[in-house]
C-alpha positions as a Markdown table, in Angstrom:
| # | Residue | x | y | z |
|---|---|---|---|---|
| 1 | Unk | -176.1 | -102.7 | 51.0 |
| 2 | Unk | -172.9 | -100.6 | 50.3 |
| 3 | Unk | -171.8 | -97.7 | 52.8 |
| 4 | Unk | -169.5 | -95.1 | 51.5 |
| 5 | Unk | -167.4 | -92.1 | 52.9 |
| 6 | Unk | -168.5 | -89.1 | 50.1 |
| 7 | Unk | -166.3 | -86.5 | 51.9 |
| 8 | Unk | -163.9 | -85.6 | 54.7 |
| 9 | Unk | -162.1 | -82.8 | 56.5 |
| 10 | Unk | -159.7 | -82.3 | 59.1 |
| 11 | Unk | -158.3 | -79.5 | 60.3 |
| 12 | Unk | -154.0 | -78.6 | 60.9 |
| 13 | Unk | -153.2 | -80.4 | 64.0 |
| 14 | Unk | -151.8 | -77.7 | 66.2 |
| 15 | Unk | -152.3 | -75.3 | 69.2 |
| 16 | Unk | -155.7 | -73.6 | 69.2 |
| 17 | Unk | -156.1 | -71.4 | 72.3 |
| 18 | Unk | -158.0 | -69.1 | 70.3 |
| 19 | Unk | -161.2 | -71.2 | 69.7 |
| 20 | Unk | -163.0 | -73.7 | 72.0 |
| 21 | Unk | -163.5 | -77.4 | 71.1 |
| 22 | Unk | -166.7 | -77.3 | 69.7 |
| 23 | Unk | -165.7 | -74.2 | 67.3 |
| 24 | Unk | -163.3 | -76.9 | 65.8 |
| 25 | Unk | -165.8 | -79.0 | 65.0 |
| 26 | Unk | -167.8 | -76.6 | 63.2 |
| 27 | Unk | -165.1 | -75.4 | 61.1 |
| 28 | Unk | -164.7 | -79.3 | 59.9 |
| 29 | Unk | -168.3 | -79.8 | 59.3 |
| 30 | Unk | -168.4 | -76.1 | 57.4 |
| 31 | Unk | -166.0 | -77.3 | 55.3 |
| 32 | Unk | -166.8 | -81.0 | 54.8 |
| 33 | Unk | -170.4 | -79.8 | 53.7 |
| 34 | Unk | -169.3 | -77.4 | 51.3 |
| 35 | Unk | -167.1 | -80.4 | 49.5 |
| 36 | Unk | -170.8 | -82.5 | 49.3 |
| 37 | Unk | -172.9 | -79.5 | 48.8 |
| 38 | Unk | -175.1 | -80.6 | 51.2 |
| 39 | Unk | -177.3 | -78.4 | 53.3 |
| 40 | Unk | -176.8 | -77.8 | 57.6 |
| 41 | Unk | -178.7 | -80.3 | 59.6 |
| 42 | Unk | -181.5 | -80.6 | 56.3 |
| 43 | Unk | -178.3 | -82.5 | 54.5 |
| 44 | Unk | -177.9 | -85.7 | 56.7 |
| 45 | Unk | -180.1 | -88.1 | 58.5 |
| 46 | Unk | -177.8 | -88.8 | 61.5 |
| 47 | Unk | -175.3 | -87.1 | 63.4 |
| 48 | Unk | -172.8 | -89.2 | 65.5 |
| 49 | Unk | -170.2 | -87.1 | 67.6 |
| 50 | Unk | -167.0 | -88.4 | 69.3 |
| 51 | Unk | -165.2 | -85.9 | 72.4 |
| 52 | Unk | -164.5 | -86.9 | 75.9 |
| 53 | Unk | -165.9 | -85.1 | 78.5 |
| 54 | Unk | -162.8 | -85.4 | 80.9 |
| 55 | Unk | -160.7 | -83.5 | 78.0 |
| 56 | Unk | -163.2 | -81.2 | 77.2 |
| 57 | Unk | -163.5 | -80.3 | 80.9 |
| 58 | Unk | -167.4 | -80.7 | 81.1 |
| 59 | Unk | -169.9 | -83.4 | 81.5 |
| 60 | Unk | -172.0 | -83.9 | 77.9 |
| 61 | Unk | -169.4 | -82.5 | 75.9 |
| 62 | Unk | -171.1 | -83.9 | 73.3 |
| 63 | Unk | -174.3 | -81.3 | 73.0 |
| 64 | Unk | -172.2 | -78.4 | 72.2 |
| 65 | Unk | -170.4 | -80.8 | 69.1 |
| 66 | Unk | -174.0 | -81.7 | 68.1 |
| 67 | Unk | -175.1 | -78.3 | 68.0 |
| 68 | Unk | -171.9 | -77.2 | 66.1 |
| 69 | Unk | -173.0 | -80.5 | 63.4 |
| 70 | Unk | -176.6 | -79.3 | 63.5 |
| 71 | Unk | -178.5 | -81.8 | 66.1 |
| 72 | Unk | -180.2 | -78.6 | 67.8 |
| 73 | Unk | -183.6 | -79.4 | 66.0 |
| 74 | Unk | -182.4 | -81.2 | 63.2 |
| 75 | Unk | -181.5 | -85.1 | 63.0 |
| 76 | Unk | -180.6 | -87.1 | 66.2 |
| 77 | Unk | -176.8 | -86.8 | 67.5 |
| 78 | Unk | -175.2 | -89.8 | 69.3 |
| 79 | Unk | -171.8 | -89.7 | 71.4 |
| 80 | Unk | -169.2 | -92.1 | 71.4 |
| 81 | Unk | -166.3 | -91.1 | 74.1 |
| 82 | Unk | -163.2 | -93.3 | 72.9 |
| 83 | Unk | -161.7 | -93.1 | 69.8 |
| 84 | Unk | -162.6 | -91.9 | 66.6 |
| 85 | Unk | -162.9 | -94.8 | 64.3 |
| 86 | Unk | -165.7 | -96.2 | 66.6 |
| 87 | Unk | -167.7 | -93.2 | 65.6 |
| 88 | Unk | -167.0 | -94.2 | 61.8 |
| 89 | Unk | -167.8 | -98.0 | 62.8 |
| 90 | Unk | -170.9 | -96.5 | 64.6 |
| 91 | Unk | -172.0 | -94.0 | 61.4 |
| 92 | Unk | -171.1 | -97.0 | 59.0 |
| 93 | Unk | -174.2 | -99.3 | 61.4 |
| 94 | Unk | -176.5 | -96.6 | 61.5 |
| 95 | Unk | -176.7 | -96.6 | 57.2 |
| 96 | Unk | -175.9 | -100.4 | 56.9 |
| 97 | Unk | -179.0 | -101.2 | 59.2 |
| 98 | Unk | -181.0 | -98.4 | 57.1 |
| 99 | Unk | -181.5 | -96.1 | 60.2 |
| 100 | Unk | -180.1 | -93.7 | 58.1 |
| 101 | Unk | -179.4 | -92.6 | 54.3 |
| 102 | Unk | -176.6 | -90.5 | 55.0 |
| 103 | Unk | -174.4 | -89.4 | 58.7 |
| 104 | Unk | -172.1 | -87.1 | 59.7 |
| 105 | Unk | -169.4 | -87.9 | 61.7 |
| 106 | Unk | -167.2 | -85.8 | 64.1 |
| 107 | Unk | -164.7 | -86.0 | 65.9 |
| 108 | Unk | -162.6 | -83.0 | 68.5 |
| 109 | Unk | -160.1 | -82.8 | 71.4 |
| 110 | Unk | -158.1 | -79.9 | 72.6 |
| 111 | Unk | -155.1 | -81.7 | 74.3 |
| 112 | Unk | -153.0 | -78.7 | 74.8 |
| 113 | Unk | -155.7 | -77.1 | 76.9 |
| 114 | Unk | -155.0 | -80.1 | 80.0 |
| 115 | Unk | -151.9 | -79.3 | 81.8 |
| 116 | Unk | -151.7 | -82.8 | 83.2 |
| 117 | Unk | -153.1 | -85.3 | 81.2 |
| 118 | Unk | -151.9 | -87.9 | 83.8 |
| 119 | Unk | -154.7 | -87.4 | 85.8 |
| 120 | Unk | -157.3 | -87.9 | 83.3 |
| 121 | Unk | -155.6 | -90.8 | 81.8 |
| 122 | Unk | -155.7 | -92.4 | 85.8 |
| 123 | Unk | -159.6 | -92.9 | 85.3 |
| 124 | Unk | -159.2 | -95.3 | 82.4 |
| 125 | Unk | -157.4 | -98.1 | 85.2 |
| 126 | Unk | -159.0 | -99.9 | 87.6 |
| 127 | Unk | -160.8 | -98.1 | 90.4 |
| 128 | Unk | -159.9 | -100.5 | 93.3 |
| 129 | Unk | -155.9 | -100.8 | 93.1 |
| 130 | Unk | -154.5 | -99.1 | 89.9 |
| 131 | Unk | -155.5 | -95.4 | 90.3 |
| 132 | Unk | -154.5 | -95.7 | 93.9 |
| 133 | Unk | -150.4 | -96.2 | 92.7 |
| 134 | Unk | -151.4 | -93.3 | 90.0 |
| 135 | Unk | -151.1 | -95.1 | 87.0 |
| 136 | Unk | -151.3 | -93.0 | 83.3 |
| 137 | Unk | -151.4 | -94.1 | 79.6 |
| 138 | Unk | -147.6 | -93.8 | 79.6 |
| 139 | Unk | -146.7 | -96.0 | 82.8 |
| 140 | Unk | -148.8 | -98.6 | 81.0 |
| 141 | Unk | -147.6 | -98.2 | 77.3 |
| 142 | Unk | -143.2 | -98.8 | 79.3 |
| 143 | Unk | -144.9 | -101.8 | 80.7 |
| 144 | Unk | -146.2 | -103.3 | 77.5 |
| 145 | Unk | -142.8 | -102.0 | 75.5 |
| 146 | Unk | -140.7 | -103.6 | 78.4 |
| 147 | Unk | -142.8 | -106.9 | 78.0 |
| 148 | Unk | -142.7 | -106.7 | 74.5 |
| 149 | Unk | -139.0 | -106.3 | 74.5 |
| 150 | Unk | -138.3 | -108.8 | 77.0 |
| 151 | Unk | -140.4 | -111.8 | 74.9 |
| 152 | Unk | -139.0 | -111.1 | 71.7 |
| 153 | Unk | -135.4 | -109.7 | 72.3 |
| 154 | Unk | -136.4 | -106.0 | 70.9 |
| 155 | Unk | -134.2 | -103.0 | 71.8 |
| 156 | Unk | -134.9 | -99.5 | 72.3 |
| 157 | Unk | -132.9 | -98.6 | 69.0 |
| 158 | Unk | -135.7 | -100.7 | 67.1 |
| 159 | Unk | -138.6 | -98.3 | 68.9 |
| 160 | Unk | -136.7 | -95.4 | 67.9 |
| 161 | Unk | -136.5 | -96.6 | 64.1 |
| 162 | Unk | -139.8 | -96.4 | 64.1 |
| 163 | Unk | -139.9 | -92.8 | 65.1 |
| 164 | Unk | -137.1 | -92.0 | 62.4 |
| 165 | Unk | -139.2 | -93.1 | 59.7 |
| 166 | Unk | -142.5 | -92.2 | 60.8 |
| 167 | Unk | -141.4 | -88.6 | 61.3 |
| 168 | Unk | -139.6 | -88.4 | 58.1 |
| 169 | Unk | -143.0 | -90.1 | 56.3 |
| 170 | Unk | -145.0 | -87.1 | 58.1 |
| 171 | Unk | -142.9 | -84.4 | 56.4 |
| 172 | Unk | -145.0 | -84.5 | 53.5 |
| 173 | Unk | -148.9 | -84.3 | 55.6 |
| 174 | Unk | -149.5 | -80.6 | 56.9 |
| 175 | Unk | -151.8 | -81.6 | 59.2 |
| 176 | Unk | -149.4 | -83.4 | 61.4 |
| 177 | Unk | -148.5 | -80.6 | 64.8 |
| 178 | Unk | -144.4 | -81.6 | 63.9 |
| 179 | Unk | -143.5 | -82.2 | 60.3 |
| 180 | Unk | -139.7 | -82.2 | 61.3 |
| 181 | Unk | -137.8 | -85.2 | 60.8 |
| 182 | Unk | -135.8 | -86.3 | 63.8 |
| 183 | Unk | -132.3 | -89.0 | 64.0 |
| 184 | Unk | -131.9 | -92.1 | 66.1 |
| 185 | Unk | -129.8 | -90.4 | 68.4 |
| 186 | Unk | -132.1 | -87.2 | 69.2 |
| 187 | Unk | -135.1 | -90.0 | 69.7 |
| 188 | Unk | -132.3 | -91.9 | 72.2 |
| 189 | Unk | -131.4 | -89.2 | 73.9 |
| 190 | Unk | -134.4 | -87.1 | 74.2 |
| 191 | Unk | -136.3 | -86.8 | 77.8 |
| 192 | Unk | -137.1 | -90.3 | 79.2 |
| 193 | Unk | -140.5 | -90.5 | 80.8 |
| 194 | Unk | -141.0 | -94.2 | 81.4 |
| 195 | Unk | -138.2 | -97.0 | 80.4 |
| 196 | Unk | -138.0 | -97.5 | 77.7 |
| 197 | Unk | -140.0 | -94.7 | 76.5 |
| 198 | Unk | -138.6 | -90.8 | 76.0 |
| 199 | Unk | -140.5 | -88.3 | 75.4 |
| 200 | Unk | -139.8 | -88.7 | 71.1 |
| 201 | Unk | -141.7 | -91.9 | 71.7 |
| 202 | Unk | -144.9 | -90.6 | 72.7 |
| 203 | Unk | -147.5 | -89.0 | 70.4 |
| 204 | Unk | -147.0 | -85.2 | 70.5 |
| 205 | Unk | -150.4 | -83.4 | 72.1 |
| 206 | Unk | -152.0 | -81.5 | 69.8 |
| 207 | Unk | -155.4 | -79.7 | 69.3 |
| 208 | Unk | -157.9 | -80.3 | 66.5 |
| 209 | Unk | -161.0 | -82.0 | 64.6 |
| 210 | Unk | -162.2 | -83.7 | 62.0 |
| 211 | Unk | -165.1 | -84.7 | 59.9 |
| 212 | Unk | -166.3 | -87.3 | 57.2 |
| 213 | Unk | -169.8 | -87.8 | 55.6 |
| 214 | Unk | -170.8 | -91.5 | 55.1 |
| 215 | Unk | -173.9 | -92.6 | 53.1 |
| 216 | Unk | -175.6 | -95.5 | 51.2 |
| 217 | Unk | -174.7 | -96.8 | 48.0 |
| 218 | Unk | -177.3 | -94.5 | 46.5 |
| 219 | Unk | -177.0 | -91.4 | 47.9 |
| 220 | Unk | -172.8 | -91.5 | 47.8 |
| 221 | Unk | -173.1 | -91.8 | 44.6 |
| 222 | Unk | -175.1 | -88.6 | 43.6 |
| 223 | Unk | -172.6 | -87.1 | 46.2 |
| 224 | Unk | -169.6 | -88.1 | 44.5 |
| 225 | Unk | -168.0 | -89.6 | 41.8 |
| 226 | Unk | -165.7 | -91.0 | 43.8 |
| 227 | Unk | -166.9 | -93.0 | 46.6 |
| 228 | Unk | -164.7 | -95.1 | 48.9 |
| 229 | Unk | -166.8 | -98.0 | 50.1 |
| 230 | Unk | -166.1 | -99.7 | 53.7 |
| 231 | Unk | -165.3 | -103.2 | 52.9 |
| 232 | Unk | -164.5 | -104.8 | 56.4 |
| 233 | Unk | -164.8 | -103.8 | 60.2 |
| 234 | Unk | -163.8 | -105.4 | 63.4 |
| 235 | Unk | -163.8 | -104.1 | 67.2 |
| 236 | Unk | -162.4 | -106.1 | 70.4 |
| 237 | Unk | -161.6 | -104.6 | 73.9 |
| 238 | Unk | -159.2 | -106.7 | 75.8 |
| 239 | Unk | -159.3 | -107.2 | 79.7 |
| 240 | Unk | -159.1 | -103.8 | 82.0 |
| 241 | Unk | -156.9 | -104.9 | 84.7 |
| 242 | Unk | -153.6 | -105.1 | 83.3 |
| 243 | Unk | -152.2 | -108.2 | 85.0 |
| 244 | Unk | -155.0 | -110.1 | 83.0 |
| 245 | Unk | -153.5 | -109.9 | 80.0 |
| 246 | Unk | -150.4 | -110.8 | 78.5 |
| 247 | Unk | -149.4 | -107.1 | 77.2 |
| 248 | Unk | -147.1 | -108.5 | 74.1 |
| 249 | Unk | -149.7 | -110.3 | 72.6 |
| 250 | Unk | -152.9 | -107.8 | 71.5 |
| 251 | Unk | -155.6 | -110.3 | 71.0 |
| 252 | Unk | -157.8 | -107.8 | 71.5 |
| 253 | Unk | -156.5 | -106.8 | 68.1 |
| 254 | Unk | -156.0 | -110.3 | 66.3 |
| 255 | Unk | -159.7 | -110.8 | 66.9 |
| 256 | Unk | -161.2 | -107.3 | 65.6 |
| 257 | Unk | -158.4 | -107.9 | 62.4 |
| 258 | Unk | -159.7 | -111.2 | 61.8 |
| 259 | Unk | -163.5 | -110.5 | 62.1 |
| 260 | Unk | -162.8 | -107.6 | 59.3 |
| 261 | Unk | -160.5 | -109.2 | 57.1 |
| 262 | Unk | -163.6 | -112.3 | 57.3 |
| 263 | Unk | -165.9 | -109.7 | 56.1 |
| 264 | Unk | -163.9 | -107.7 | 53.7 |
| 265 | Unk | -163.2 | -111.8 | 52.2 |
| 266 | Unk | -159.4 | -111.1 | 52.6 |
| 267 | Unk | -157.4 | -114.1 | 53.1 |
| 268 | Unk | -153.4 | -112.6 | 52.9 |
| 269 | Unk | -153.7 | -109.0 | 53.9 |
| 270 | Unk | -149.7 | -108.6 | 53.1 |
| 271 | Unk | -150.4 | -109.0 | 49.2 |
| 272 | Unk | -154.4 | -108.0 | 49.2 |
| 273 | Unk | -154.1 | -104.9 | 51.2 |
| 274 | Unk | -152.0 | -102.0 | 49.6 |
| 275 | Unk | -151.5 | -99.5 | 52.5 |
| 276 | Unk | -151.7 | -99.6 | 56.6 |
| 277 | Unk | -152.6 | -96.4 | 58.2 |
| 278 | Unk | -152.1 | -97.2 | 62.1 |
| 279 | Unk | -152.6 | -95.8 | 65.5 |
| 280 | Unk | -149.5 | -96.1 | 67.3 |
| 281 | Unk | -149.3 | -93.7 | 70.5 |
| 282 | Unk | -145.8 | -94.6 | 71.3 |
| 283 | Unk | -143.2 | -95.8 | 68.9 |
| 284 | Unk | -143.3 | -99.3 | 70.0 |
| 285 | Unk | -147.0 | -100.2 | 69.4 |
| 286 | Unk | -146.1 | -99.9 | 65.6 |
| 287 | Unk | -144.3 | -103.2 | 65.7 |
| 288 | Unk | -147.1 | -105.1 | 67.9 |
| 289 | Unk | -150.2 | -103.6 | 66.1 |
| 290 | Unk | -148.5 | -104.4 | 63.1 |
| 291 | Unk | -148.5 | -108.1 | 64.3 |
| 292 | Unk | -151.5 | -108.1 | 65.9 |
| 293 | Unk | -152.7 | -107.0 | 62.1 |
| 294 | Unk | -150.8 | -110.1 | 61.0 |
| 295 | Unk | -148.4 | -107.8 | 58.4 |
| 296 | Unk | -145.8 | -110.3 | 60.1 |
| 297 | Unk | -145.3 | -113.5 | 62.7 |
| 298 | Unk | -144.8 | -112.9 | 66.1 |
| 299 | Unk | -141.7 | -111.2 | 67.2 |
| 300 | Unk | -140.9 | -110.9 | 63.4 |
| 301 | Unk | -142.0 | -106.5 | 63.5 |
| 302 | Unk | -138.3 | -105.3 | 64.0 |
| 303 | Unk | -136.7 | -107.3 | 61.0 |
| 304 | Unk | -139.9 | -106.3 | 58.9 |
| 305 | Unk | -139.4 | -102.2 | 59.8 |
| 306 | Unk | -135.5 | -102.8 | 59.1 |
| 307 | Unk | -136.5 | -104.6 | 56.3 |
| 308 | Unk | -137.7 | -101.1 | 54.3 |
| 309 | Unk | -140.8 | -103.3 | 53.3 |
| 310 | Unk | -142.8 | -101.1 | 55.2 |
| 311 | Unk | -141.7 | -97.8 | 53.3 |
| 312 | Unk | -143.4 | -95.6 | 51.1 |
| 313 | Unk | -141.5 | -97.1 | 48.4 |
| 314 | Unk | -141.8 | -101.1 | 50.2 |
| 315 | Unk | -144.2 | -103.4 | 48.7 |
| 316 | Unk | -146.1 | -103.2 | 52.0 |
| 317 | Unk | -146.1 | -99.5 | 52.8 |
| 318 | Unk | -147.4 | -99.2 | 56.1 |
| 319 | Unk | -148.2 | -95.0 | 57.9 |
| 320 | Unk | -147.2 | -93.6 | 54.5 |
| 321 | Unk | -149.1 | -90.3 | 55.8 |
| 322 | Unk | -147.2 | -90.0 | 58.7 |
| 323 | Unk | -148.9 | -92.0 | 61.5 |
| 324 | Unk | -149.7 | -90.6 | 64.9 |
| 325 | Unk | -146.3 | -90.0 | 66.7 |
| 326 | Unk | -145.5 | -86.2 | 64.2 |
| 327 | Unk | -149.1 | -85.1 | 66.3 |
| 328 | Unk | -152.7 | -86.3 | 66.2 |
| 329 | Unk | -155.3 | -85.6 | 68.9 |
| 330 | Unk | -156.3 | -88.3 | 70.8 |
| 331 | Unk | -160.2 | -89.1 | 70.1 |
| 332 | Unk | -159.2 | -87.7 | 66.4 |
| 333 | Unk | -156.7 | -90.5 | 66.0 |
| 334 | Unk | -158.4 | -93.2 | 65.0 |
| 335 | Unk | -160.7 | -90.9 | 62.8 |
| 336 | Unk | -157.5 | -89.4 | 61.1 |
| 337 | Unk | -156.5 | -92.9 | 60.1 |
| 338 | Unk | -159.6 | -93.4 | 58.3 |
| 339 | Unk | -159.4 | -89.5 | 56.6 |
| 340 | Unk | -156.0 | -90.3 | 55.5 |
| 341 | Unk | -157.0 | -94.1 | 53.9 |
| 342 | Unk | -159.9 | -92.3 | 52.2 |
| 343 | Unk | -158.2 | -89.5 | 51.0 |
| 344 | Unk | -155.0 | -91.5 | 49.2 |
| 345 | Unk | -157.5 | -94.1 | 48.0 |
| 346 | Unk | -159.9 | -91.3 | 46.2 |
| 347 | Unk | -156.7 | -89.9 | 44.8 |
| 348 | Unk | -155.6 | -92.7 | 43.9 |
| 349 | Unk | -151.6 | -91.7 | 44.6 |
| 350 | Unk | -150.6 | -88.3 | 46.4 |
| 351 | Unk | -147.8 | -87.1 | 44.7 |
| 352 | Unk | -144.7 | -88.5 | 46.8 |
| 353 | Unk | -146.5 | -91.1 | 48.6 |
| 354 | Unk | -144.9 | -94.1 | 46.7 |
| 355 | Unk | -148.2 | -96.0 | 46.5 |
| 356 | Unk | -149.2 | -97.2 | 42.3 |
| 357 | Unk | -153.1 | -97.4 | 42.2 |
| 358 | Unk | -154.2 | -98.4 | 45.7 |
| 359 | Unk | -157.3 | -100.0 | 45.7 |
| 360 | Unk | -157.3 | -101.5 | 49.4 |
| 361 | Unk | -156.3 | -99.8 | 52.3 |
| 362 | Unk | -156.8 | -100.8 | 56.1 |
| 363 | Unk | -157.6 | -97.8 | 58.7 |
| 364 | Unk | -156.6 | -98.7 | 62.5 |
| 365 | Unk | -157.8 | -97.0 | 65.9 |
| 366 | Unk | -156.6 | -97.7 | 69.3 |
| 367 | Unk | -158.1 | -96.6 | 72.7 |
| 368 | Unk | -157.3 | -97.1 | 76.2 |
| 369 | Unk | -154.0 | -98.3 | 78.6 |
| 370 | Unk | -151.7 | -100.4 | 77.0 |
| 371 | Unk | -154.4 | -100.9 | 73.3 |
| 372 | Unk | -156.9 | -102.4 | 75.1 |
| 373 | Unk | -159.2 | -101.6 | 72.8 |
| 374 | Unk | -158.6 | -101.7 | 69.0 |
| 375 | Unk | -161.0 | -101.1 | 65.9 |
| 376 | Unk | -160.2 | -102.2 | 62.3 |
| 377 | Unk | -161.9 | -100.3 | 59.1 |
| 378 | Unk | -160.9 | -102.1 | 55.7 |
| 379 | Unk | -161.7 | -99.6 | 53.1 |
| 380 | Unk | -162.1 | -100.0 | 48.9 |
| 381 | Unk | -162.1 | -97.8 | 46.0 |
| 382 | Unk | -164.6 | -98.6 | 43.8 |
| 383 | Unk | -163.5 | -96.4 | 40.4 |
């Protein structure tokens, strides 16, 4: 059995302090309907729903998103409360093991609402000894970069390269909270919150939501003529305490990369894969995800972004929307990876985005300190 995605929708990444989280989500699924012409909660068999109760300030966040999607006496509504591409990796099980014909997906967060994310972050360590020293996403994202740095001889100038050309890659997506292009020297000498990491190296926070519509090989074909078929997924979670892993090597991601590209029957994803839309949170984890992915050997990332391979106009064009760092929610992220695969593989090539007839494209989420958890979505056109 094929699964598709029929449809998406996301809306601009920005500050919202005019609407709650779950009014986001309805104004995704509003729209992502109306693209399908499908009907509210008689349209879809499934709903699965991705928010985080810490962030939405509230224990099962998730009934208010399902009722915004239509679960309130209509079609069942599942949670997932990491990141987003688990709930496509969820929605794509659900049809693939013919629970369901056709899902809705969602995802939501409101970052901008939290004025200090540290201490929401501080649950995701260990309960025992690192919460007590306060440890946040950040804190752990400076340890990996400075153990990352430290193996392979990587400076902070090659972490703010990254930023350079992401940002300047994001000018052209107006979904992204910044589209401003920044220089080596404002990402250097912006505020440092954890060496080696400034603030310029961290994501911007951001409010927002998405939506995607998935469905059998069937039914996404009488919703579209345009279907983009999942090809491959893989998901891995890496050990939670910190000092049980060696934080510049993700095998948490080798292992979900290798179990997709085994299903999606690539062998060389540097010349079978067109496009690389990845999560990276800070600048750094650019250059390991994009090993972990196997785009390059290990220790090899820096000479492969200097490289200009990785460009919109390289032969290996990796983040050509953007990536995370110009402003994605967190819980979106990993959803927005996938929206922005599907949407330059059903259009084939966005004006500007330097990529001839894409056909394959690989869609990567990351959750938890330091990428301890990491979910790969290999995606196909089939037109």
């Amino acid at each position: 059995m094929k699964v598709g995605i029929v449809a998406a929708a996301q809306s601009p990444f920005r500050e919202y302090p005019e609407w709650r989280p779950q009014e986001l989500t309805y104004l995704v699924v509003e729209e992502v309907l109306k693209k399908t012409g499908l009907p509210f909660r008689e349209g879809y068999d499934d709903i699965i729903t991705c928010s985080s109760d810490h962030w939405d300030g509230k224990t099962l966040s998730d009934i208010e998103h399902g009722e915004m999607a239509g679960a309130h006496l209509g079609p069942g509504e599942e949670k997932v409360g990491m990141d987003g591409a688990n709930a496509v990796l969820l929605g794509y099980i659900k049809v693939l093991s013919g629970h369901a014909d056709v899902v809705l997906v969602t995802a939501a967060c409101k970052e901008r609402d939290v004025l200090d994310p540290c201490v929401i972050e501080n649950f995701g360590f260990d309960v025992t000894y690192q919460q007590l020293i306060g440890l946040d996403f950040t804190q752990a994202a400076a340890l990996q970069a400075m153990s990352f740095m430290h193996k392979y001889g990587l400076k902070r100038e090659d972490f703010a390269e990254v930023v350079v050309q992401m940002r300047r890659n994001g000018q052209a997506n107006p979904h992204l909270f910044s589209q401003q292009e920044v220089s080596l020297n404002e990402v250097l000498g912006s505020e440092m919150l954890a060496y080696p990491i400034s603030s310029l190296d961290k994501k911007a926070p951001c409010d927002g939501a998405c939506a995607m519509i998935l469905a059998k090989e069937e039914r996404a074909k009488e919703l579209t003529e345009q279907p983009v078929w999942i090809k491959g997924i893989g998901s891995c979670y890496d050990a939670h305490n910190l000092g049980d892993r060696d934080l510049a090597d993700p095998e948490a991601l080798f292992r979900a990369a290798k179990d997709a590209y085994r299903m999606a029957a690539i062998k060389d994803p540097k010349k079978e894969i067109d496009f690389f839309e990845i999560s990276e949170h800070y600048s750094y984890q650019l250059l390991l995800w994009m090993e972990g992915l196997g785009l390059c050997e290990r220790g090899e990332s820096a000479k492969l972004l200097h490289s200009g391979k990785i460009g919109k106009e390289g032969g290996m064009p990796v983040n050509p929307s953007g990536g995370l760092l110009g402003g994605v929610p967190r819980y979106v992220a990993g959803a927005n990876r996938v929206i922005e695969a599907f949407g330059r593989l059903q259009e084939k090539a966005k004006e500007g985005a330097g990529i001839k007839e894409p056909r394959v494209a690989l869609a990567h989420g990351a959750y938890g300190p330091a990428g301890q958890h990491h979910c790969v979505i290999i995606l196909e056109r089939g037109f």
